[in-house]
C-alpha positions in Angstrom: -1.7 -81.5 -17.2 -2.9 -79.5 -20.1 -5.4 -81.2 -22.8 -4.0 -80.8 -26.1 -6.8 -82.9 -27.9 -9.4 -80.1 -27.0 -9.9 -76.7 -27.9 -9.9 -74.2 -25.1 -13.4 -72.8 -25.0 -12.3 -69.7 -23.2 -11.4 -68.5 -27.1 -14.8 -69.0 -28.4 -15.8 -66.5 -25.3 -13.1 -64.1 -26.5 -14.4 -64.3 -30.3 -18.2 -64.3 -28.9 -17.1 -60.8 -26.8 -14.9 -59.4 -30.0 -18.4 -59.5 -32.0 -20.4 -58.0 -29.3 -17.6 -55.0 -28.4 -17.9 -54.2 -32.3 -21.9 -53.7 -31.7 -21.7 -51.8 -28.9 -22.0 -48.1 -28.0 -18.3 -47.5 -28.2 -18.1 -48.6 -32.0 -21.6 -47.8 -33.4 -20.9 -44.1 -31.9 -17.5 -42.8 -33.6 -18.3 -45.2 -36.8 -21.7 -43.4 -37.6 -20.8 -40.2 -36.5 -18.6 -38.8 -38.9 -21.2 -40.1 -41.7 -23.9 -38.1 -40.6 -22.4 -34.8 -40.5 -23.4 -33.7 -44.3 -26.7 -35.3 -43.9 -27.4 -34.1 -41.0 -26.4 -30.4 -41.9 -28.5 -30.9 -45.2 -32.1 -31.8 -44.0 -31.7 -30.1 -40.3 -29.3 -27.4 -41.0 -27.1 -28.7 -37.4 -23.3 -27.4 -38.1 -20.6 -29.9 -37.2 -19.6 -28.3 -33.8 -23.5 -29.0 -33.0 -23.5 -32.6 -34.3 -20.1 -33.5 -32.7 -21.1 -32.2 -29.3 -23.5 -35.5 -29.0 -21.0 -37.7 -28.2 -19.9 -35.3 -24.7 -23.3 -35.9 -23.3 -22.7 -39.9 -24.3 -19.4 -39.3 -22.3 -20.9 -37.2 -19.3 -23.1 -39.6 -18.4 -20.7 -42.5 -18.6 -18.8 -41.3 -16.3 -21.3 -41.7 -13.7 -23.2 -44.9 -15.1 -19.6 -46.8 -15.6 -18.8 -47.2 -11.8 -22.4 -48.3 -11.2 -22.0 -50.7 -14.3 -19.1 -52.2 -13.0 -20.1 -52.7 -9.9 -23.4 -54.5 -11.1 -21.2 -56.9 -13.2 -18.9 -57.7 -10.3 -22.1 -58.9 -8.5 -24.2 -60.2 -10.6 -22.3 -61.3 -13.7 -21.6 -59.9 -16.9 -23.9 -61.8 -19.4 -27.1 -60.9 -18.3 -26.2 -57.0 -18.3 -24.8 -57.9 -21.7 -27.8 -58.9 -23.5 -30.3 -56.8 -21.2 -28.2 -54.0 -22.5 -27.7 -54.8 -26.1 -31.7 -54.6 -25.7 -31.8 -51.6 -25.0 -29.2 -50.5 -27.3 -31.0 -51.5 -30.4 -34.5 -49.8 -29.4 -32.7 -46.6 -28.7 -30.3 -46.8 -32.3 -33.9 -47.3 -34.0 -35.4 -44.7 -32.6 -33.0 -43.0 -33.9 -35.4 -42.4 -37.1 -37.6 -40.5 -35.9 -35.8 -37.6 -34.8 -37.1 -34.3 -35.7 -35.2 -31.1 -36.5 -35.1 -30.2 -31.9 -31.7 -31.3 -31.8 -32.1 -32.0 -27.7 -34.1 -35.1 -28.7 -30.6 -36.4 -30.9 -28.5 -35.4 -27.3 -31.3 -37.0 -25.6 -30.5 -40.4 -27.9 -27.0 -40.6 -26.3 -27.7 -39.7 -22.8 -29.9 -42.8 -23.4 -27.2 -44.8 -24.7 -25.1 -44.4 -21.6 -27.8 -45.2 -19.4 -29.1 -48.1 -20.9 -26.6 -49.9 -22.7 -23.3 -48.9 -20.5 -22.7 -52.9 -20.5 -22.2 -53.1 -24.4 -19.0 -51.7 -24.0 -15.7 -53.5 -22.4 -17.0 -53.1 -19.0 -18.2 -55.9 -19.1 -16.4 -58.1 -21.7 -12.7 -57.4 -20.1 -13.9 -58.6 -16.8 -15.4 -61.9 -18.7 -11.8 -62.3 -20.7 -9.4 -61.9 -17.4 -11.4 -64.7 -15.7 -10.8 -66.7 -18.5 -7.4 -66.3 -19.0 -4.3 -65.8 -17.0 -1.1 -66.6 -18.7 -2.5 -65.7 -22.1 -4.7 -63.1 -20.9 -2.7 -60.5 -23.1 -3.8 -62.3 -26.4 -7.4 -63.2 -25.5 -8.2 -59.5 -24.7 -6.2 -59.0 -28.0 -8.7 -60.8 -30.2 -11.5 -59.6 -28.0 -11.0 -56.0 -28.4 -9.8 -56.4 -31.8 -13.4 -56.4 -32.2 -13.6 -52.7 -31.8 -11.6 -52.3 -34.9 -14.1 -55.0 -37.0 -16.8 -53.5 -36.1 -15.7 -50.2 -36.7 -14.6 -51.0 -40.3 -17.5 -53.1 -40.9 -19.7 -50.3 -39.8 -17.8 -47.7 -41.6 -18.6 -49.2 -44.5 -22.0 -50.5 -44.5 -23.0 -47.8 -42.6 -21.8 -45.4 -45.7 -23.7 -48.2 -48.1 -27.1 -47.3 -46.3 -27.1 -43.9 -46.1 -26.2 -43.8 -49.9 -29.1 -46.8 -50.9 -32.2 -46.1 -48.3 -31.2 -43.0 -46.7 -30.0 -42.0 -42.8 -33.3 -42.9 -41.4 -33.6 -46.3 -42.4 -29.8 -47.1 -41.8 -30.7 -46.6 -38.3 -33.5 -49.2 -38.5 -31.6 -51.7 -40.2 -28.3 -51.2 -38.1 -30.7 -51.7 -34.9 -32.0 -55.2 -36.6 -29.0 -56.2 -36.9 -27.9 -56.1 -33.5 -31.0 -57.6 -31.8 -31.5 -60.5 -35.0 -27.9 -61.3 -34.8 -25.4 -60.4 -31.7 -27.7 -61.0 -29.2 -28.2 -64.4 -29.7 -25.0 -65.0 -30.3 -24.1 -63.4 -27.2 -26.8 -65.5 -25.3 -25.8 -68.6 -26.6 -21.9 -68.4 -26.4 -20.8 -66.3 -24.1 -20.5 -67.6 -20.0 -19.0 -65.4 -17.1 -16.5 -68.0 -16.1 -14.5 -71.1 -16.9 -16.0 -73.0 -13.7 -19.4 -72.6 -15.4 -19.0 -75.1 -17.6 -16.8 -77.2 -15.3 -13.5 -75.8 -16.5 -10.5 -73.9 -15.3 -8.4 -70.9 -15.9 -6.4 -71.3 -19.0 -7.9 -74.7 -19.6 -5.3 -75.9 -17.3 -6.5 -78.6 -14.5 -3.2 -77.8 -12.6 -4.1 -74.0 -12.1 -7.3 -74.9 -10.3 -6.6 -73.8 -7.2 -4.4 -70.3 -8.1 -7.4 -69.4 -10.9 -9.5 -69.7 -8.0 -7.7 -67.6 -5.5 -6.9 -65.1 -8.4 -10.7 -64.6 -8.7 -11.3 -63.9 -5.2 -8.3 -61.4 -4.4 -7.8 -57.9 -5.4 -8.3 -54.5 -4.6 -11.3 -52.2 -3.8 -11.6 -49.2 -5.5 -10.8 -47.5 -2.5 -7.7 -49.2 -2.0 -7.0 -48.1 -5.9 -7.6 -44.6 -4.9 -5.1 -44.4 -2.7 -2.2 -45.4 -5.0 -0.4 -42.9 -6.9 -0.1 -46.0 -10.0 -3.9 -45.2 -10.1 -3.9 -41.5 -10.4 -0.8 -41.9 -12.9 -3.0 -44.4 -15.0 -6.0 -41.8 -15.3 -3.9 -39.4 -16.4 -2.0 -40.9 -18.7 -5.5 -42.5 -20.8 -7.1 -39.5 -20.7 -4.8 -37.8 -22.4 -4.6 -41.1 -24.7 -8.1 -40.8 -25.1 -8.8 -37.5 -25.6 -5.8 -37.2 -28.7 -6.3 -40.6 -30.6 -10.3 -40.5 -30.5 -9.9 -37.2 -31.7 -8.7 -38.4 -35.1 -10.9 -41.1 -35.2 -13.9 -39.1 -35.3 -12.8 -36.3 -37.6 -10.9 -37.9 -40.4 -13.9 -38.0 -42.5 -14.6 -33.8 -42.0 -11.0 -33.9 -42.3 -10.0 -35.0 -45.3 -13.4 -34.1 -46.9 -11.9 -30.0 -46.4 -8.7 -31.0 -47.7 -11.2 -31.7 -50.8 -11.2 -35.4 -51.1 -14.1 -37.3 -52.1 -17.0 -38.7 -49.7 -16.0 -42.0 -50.4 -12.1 -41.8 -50.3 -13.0 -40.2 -46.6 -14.9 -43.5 -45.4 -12.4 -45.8 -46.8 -9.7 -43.8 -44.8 -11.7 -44.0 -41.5 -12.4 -47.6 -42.1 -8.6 -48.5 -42.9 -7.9 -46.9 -39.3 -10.4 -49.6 -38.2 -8.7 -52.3 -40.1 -5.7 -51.7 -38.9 -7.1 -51.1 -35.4 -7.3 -55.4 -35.5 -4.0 -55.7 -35.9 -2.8 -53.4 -32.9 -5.2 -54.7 -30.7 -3.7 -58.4 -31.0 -0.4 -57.4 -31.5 -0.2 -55.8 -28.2 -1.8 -58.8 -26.2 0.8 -60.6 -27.5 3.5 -58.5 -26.9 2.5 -58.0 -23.5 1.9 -61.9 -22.6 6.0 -60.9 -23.1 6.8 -57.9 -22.0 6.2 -55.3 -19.7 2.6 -53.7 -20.5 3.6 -50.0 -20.3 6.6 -50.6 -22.7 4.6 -52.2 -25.0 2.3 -49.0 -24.6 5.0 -46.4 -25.4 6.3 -48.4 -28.1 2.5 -47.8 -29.9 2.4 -44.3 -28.6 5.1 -43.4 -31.2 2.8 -44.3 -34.4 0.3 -42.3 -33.7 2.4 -39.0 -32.7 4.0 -39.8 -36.4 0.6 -40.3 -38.0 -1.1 -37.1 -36.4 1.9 -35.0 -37.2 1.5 -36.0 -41.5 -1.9 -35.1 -40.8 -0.9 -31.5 -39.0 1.3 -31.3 -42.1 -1.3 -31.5 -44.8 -1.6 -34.9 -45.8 -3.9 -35.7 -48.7 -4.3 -39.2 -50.7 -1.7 -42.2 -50.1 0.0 -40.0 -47.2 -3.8 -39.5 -45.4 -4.2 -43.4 -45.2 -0.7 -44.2 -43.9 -1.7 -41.7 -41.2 -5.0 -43.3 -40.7 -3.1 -46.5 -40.4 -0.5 -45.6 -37.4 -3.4 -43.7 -35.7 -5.1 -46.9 -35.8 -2.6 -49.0 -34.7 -2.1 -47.1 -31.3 -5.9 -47.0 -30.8 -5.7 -50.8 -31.1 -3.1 -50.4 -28.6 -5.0 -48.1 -25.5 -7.9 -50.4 -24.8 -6.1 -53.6 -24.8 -3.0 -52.2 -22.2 -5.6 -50.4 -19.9 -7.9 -53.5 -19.5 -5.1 -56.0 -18.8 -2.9 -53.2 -16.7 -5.8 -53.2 -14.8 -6.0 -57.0 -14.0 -2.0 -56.7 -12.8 -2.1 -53.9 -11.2 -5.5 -54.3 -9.0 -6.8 -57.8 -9.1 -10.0 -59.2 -10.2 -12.4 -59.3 -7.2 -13.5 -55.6 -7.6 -12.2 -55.4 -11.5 -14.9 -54.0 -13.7 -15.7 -51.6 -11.2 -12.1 -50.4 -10.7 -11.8 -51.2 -14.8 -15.1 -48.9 -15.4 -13.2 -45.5 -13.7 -11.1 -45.9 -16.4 -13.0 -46.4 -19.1 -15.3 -43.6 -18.1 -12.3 -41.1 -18.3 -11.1 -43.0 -21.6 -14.6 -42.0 -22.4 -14.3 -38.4 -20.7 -11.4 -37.8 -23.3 -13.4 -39.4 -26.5 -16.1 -36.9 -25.8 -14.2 -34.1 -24.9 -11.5 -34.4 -27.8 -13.5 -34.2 -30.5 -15.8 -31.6 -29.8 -13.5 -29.2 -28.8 -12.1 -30.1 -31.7 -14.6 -29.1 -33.6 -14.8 -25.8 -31.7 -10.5 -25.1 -32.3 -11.0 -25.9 -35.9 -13.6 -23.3 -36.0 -11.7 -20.6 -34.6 -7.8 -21.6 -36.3 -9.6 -21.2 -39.8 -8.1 -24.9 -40.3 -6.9 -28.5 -38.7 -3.4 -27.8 -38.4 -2.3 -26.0 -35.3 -4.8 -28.5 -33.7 -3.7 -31.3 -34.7 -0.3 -30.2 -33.4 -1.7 -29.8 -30.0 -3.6 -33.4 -30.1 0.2 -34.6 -31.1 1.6 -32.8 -27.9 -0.9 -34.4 -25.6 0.7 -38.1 -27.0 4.4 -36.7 -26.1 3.2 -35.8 -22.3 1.2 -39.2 -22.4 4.6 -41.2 -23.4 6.9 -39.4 -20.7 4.0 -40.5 -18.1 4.3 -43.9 -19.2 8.0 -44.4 -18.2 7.1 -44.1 -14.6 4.6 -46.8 -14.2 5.1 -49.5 -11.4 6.1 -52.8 -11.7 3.4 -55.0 -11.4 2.1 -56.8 -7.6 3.7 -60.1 -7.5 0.2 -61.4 -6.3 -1.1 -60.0 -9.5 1.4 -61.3 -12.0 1.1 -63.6 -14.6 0.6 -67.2 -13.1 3.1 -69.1 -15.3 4.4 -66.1 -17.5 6.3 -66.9 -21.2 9.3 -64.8 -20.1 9.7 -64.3 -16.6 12.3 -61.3 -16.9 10.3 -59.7 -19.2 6.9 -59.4 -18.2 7.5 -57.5 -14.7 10.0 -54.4 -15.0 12.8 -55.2 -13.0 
């Protein structure tokens, strides 16, 4: 029977984790990045190729921390490796301030990043939400990852604020005070690793008790992953994702900034790709509580091979932000489909370490996107036959996406709102 006189706490655990994945590593990174380019140029003389090179070596490294990560959170739980690494994260983002004009100590800064605060990021947090949730799984990751957008805008902005009022080296000391003052505790105090924690059950439904259960003892190792061609197709497909949409995300600021707009007009547009970044996340949870993931995927795809092509076309002003905006809706769009495709596809038993391969490709594309980037820009005098390219990579990402699997039946939604709809026959 379901208890409609009490508030499912599983969605206080999915607000909790949308607070925490806007202060992690893969928010604070792209959202300050673009910001410090002219400062960074002006007092150390670093060209923007140089500067946007940093996040590669935060990538690099992910990609052999993440599986490590996961598998740590599948042991031992996610909170602890939450707040032990949002620890970590805020020592390293202050020490931050102290870097000299070598820039191998700023590379150094987001090695350290990777190493030491990996669990910031939805490693951890997706692997919290699925155990949660089951039939509205789609819409709690929604609103958890939607927190990627939040944060990003949020930070965007008051990130911008700082640099302008107490310069780049105290923004770093104040962004790090905020993390450890406020979204660790909150983390601490909210968050738990599973319904049965607090003597509850998937859903918040007493009748699932035994299938929530069973759901969070089965899946696959990431062995068994490895040898199914849905997995290879998957990687693919999200790099490619990753590599075009984070792209954008990073250099709309440079961008627009060459096209001659003002320093300001450039951080509102990146923040409005944040904003809007909300609304795709929860959008597509809900859609896909409904309908077949992958669909819902290629439907988003479409937005942002609009948005990049305005952009390839010379967009400037109004045009730039309703770019921004359907670039941000489909990077609302990845994260969610590839944490819950995950759940369906594989199971939960081994998920955040199957979950992490992903992200650290995700991540292998966000690093190399936009420094090579940088580097095309460089040599094609301008941002448009690149931005053509990053638009390419979205049309070869889309065809992939029509050949995805149905989903397992063992791994299917438990009590699903539309039962014709959700799997793909």
């Amino acid at each position: 029977m379901r208890t409609p006189h009490k508030t499912f706490y599983g969605w206080a655990v999915a607000v909790a984790a949308a607070f925490g994945i806007g202060c992690g590593i893969a928010v604070i990174i792209p959202a300050m990045l673009g910001l410090l380019v002219a400062p960074l140029h002006a007092e150390f003389g670093w060209s923007s190729r140089q500067i946007f090179l940093a996040p590669l070596f935060n990538t690099v490294t992910l990609i052999f921390v993440a599986p490590f990560i996961g598998s740590i959170v599948d042991r031992f739980g996610a909170r602890r490796v939450i707040c032990l690494s949002f620890l970590a994260e805020a020592l390293i983002v202050a020490s931050f301030s102290q870097i000299d004009g070598d820039i191998h100590g700023f590379y150094a800064r987001f090695v350290a990043l990777s190493l030491f605060a990996a669990g910031t990021t939805t490693i951890s947090f997706a692997l919290v939400i699925s155990r949660w949730f089951d039939r509205r799984r789609g819409l709690a990751l929604g609103i958890a990852l939607a927190g990627f957008g939040t944060g990003g805008a949020l930070w965007s902005l008051l990130l911008r604020w700082l640099i302008d009022h107490v310069g780049w080296r105290q923004m770093y000391l104040y962004q790090a005070a905020i993390i450890v003052g406020v979204t660790l505790p909150l983390i601490f105090f909210v968050l738990r690793d599973t319904p049965q924690s607090l003597g509850l059950e998937v859903d918040g439904e007493a009748h699932r008790q035994s299938r929530g259960a069973r759901a969070a003892a089965s899946g696959k190792t990431l062995r068994e992953a490895f040898a199914q061609s849905q997995y290879w197709l998957m990687l693919v497909t999200f790099l490619l994702v990753g590599t075009a949409v984070t792209s954008i995300i990073f250099h709309i600021v440079p961008l627009l900034k060459a096209r001659g707009e003002s320093a300001q007009l450039a951080a509102e547009a990146q923040a409005s790709m944040w904003v809007v970044l909300v609304i795709g996340r929860i959008s597509t949870g809900w859609l896909m509580d409904r309908f077949f993931g992958p669909r819902v995927a290629l439907a988003f795809l479409v937005l942002p091979i609009i948005g990049i092509s305005l952009l390839a076309s010379g967009a400037i002003g109004a045009t730039a932000f309703a770019a921004a905006i359907l670039v941000g809706l489909a990077a609302g769009a990845e994260a969610d489909i590839i944490a819950y495709l995950v759940s369906r596809y594989f199971g939960l038993k081994h998920y955040a370490t199957i979950y992490a391969t992903y992200f650290a490709i995700y991540a292998l594309g966000s690093g190399i996107g936009p420094a090579g980037t940088a580097w095309a820009v460089e040599r094609a005098g301008g941002y448009g036959p690149v931005l053509w390219f990053l638009a390419g990579l979205l049309y070869v990402a889309a065809a992939l996406l029509w050949r995805f699997q149905p989903f397992p039946a063992a791994y299917r939604p438990a009590s699903p709102l539309e039962p014709d709809l959700v799997t793909a026959t």
